[in-house]
N, C-alpha and C positions, 0 to 999 in steps of 0.2 A: 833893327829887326822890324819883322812886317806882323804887325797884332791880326790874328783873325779872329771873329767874333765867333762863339760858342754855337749859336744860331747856326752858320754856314756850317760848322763841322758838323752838325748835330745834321742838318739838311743834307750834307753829302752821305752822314752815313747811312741816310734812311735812303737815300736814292741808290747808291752803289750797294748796298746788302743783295738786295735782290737776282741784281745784274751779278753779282759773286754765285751765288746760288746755282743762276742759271746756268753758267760756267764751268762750276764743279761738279753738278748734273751733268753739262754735256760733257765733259772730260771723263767723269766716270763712265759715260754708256760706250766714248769712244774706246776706252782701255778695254770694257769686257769683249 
């Protein structure tokens, strides 16, 4: 098994939240 350290999860999810965000904004304005 491959250990990731808490750090990198914790740093991924603060980097990709956003980018989600932004995504589900544009998906919603494209469906209305």
């Amino acid at each position: 098994m491959i250990l990731i350290p808490c750090n990198l999860i914790s740093q991924l999810v603060i980097v990709y939240r956003p980018l989600a965000v932004k995504w589900s904004d544009r998906y919603t304005f494209m469906n209305r």
